[in-house]
C-alpha positions in Angstrom: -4.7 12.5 -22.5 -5.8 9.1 -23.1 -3.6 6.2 -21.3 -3.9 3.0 -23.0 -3.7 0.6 -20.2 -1.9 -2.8 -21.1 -3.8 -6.3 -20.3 -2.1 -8.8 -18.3 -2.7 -12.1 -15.9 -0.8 -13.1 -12.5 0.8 -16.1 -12.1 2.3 -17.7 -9.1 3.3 -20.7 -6.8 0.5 -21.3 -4.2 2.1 -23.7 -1.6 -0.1 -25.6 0.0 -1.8 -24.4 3.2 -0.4 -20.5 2.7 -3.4 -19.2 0.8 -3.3 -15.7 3.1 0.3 -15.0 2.2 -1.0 -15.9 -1.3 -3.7 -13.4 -1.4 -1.5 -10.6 0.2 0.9 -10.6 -2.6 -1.8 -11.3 -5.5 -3.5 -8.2 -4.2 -0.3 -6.1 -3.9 1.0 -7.2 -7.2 -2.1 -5.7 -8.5 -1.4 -2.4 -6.9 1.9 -2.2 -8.2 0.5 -2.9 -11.4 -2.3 -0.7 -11.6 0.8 2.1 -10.5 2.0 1.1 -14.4 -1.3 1.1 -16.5 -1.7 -2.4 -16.3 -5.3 -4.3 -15.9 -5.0 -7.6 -14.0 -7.3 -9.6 -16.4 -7.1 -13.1 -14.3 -4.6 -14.9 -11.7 -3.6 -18.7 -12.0 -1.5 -20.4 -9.5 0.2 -24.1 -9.3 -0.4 -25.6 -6.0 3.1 -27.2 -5.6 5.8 -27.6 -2.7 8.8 -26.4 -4.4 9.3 -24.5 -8.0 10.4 -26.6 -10.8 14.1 -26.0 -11.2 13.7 -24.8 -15.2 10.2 -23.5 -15.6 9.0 -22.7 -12.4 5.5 -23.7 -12.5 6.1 -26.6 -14.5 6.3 -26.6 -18.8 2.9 -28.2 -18.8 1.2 -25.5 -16.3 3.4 -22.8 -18.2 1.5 -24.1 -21.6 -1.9 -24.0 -20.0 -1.9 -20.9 -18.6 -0.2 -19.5 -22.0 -2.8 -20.3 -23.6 -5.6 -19.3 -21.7 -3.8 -15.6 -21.6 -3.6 -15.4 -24.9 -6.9 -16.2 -25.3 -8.3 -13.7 -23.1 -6.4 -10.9 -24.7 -3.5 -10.8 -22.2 -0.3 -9.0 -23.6 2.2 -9.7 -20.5 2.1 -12.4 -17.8 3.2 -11.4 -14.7 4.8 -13.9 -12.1 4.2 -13.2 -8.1 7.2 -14.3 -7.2 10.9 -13.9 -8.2 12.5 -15.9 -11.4 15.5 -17.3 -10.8 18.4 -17.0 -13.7 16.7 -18.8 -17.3 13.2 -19.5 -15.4 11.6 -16.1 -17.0 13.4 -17.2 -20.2 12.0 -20.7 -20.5 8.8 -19.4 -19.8 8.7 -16.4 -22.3 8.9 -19.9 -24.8 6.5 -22.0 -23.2 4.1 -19.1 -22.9 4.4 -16.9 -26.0 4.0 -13.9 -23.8 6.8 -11.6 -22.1 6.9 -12.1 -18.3 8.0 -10.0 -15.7 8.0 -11.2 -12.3 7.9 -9.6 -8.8 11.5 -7.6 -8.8 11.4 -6.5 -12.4 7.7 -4.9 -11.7 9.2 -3.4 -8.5 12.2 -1.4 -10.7 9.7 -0.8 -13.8 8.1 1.7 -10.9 11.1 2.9 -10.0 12.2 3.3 -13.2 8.7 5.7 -13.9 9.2 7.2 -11.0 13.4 8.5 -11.5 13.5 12.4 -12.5 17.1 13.3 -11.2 20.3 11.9 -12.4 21.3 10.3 -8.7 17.9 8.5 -8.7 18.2 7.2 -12.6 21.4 5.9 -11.9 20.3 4.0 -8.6 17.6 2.4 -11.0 19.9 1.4 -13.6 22.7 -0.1 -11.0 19.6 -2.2 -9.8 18.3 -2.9 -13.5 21.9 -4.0 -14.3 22.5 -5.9 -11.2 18.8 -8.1 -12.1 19.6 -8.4 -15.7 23.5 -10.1 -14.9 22.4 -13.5 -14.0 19.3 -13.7 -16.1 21.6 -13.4 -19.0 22.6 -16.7 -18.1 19.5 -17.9 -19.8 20.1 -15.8 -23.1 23.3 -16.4 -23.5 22.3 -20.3 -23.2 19.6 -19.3 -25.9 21.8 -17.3 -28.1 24.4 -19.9 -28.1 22.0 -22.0 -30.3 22.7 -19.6 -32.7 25.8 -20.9 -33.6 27.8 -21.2 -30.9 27.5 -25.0 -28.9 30.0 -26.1 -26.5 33.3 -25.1 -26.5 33.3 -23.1 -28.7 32.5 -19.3 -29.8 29.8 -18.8 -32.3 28.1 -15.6 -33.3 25.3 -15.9 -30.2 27.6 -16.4 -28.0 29.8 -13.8 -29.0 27.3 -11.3 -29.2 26.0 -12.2 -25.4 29.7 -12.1 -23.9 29.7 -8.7 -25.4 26.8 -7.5 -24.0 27.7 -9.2 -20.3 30.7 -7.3 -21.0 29.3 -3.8 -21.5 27.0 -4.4 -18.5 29.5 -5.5 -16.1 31.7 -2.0 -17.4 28.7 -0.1 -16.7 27.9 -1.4 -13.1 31.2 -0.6 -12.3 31.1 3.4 -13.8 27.7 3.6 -11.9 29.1 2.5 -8.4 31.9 4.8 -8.7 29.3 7.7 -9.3 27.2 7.0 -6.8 30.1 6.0 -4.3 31.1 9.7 -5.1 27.2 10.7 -3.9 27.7 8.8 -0.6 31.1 10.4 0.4 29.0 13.8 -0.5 26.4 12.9 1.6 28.2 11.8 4.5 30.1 15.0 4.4 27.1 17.0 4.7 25.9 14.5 7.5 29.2 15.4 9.6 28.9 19.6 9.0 25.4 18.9 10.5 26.5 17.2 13.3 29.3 19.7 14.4 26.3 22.6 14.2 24.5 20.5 16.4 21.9 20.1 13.7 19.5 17.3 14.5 18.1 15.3 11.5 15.2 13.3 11.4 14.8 10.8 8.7 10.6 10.5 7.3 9.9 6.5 7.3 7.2 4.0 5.9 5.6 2.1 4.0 5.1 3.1 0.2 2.0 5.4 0.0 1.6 6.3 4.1 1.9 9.6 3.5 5.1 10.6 3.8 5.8 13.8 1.9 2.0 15.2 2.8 3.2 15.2 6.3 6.4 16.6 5.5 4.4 19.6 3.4 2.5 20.1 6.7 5.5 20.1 9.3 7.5 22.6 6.9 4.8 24.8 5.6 6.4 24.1 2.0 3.6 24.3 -0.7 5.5 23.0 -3.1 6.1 19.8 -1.6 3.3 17.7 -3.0 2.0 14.0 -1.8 0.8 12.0 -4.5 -1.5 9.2 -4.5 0.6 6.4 -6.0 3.3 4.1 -5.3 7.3 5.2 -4.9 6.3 8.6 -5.6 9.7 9.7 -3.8 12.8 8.3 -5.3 15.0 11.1 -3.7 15.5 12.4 -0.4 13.4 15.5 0.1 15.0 17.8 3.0 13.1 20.1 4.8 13.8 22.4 7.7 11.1 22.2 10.8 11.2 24.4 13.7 10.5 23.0 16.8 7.9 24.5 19.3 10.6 26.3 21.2 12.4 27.5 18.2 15.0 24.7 17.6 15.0 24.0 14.3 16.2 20.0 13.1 16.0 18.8 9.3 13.6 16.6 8.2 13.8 13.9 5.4 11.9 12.1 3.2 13.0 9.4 1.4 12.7 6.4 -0.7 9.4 4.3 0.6 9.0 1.0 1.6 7.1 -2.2 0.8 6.9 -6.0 1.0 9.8 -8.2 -0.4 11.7 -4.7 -1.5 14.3 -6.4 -3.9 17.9 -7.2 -2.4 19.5 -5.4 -5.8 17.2 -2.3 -5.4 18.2 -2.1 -1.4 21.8 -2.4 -2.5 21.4 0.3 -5.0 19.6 2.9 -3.4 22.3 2.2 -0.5 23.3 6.9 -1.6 19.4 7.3 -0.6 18.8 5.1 2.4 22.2 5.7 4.9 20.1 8.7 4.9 17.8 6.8 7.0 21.4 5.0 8.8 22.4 8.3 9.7 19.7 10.0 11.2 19.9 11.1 14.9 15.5 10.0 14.7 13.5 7.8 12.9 9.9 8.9 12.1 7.7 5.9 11.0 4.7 7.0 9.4 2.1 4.4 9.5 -1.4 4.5 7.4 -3.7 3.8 10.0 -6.7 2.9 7.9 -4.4 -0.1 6.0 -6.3 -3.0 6.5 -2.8 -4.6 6.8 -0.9 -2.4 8.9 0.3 -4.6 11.2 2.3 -6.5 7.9 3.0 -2.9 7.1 5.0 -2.0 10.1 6.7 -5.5 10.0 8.3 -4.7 7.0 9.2 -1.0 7.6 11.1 -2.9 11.3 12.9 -5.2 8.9 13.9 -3.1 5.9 15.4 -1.0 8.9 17.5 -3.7 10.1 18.2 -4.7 6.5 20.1 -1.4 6.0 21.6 -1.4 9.4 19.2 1.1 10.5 17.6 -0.6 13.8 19.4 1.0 16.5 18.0 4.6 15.4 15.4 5.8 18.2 12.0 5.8 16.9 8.6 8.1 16.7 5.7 6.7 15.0 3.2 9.2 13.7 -0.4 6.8 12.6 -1.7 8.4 9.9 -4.8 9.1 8.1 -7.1 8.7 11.1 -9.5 10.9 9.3 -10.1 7.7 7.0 -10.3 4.9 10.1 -12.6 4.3 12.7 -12.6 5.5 16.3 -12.3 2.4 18.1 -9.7 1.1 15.0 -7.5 3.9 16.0 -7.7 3.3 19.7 -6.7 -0.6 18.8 -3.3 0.4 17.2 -2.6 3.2 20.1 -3.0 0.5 22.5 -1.2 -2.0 21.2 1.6 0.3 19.8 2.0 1.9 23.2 2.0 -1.7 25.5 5.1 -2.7 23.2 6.3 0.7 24.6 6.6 2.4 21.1 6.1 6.6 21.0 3.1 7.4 18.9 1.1 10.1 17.5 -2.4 9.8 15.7 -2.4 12.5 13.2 -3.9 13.1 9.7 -1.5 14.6 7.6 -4.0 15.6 4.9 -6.3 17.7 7.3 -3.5 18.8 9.5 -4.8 17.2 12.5 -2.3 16.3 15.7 0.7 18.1 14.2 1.3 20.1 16.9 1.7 17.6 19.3 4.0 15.4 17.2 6.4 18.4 16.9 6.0 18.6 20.5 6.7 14.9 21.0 9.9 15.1 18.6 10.9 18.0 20.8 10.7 15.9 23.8 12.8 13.2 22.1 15.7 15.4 20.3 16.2 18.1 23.2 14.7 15.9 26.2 16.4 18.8 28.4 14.1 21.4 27.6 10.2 21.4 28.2 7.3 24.1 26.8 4.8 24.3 23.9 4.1 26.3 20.9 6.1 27.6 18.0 6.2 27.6 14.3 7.5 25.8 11.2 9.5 27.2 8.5 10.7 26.0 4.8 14.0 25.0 4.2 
């Protein structure tokens, strides 16, 4: 099958003297991208302090860079940072392109990426709760259709309805999914009267989550994939423990850099998955360049979601694909901040054996001994 990839070019806000933090997201926003079919013609930034209130960049920036997209064939301009409420609309104008920025990019993935009805609806709650206050800006733009001040034109009338009809559907959706979360925590408290430990699968987007759970579980038909968000919904798989305990393992929704506040607050079903755990195990790709960013944001997305106080086990992963002495690095300085680690490479099964042992050690700290097997849910 042939995929047409779209053309697009980056824009952003470079403040002076932040060029790394620049890069980083540049370079990530062309990941993210590339996860949609989408070519990264060029990148322009506007070296300024602060955003212009209206336009962002500025309307004579915004024309410039327009121009030169167009010019080059560009189809979409794509902003690194978020747009506040009419700043994406004003620039649509000024630019003759659509543009996206940061957070819509973010739920276009998730959007790809939603197969079950729980997940779709988390998507749309997030969509919805993104698209509320940008209609500011339309309805200021379909006003002009009729409708000026003080009164109620046709624009304006056909913006308050569709404000309307988004505001009923946020509400219908948070009643479903609030019905999801009472489910959930049901099945969280049967666990815990069988004395059922659960451990909750962690990390950055792409680390290698659900490869590792495939390995811990023996189930074949779990499948990793190479490619952003590729787990929307919590994957639960039963693991027996060297010594024949057996805890539940999950893997859920990843993270990454700047994870918008509407998509946090809309996955809330999927992640007090992560809340709830009696375990938290961090998977880390040890051959990221970055991982030390990495494991900043997996620590803060934790406490974002009220997750922080959950014991910890980090497994560093794909130490087939990093040096020696770059491995040895992260140990060390992972272990001198007193952290319980594992290097392990989920793909060619290496080290799983003693992270089930370690997680033994952790969950049942009153029993001691080796060996065992794993077994599918």
């Amino acid at each position: 099958m042939i995929i047409h990839r779209r053309q697009a070019a980056v824009f952003g806000l470079q403040k002076p003297g932040d060029d790394d933090s620049w890069h980083l997201a540049v370079e990530e926003l062309r990941l993210l991208l590339d996860n949609l079919d989408i070519d990264v013609l060029d990148v322009f930034s506007q070296r300024r302090v602060r955003p212009d209130a209206t336009t962002f960049i500025g309307s004579g920036k915004a024309e410039e860079i327009g121009l030169a997209a167009l010019e080059m064939g560009a189809t979409l301009l794509v902003c690194v940072d978020d747009l506040g409420p009419g700043q994406r609309v004003e620039l649509q104008k000024l630019m003759k392109l659509e543009v996206w920025d940061w957070p819509l990019v973010i739920m276009k993935i998730f959007d790809s990426r939603a197969h079950t009805a729980e997940a779709k609806l988390q998507v749309e709650l997030a969509r919805a709760r993104y698209e509320l206050p940008q209609l500011r800006g339309f309805g200021a733009q379909m006003s002009r259709t009729g409708g000026g001040i003080g009164t109620r034109g046709p624009g304006e009338t056909e913006f308050e309805k569709h404000r309307r009809k988004l505001e009923r559907r946020v509400k219908e959706i948070q009643r479903k999914l609030d019905e999801v979360r009472k489910r959930r925590e049901s099945q969280r408290k049967r666990r815990r009267r069988v004395g059922l430990f659960t451990v909750a699968l962690v990390g950055y987007t792409n680390s290698g989550k659900t490869t590792l759970l495939q390995r811990l579980s023996h189930d074949a038909g779990l499948v990793g994939q190479d490619r952003l968000f590729a787990t929307l919904d919590p994957s639960v798989r039963r693991v027996r423990l060297p010594l024949g305990e057996t805890v539940l393992v999950s893997d859920t929704v990843g993270f990454i850099r700047r994870l918008p506040p509407g998509l946090v607050a809309a996955f809330r079903a999927t992640l007090e998955e992560v809340a709830g755990a009696d375990l938290l195990l961090v998977v880390l790709d040890v051959s990221d360049e970055r991982l030390n960013d990495t494991l900043e944001t997996v620590e803060s997305t934790l406490e974002a979601i009220e997750a922080a106080s959950v014991p910890v086990v980090i497994a560093l992963n794909k130490v087939d694909k990093a040096e020696t002495s770059s491995v040895e690095r992260h140990l060390m300085r992972l272990r001198g901040r007193g952290d319980q680690v594992v290097p392990l490479s989920a793909k060619e099964g290496w080290g799983q054996d003693e992270l089930l042992r370690l997680l033994e050690r952790v969950l049942f700290p009153e029993r001691e001994g080796e060996g065992g097997t794993c077994s599918e849910a």
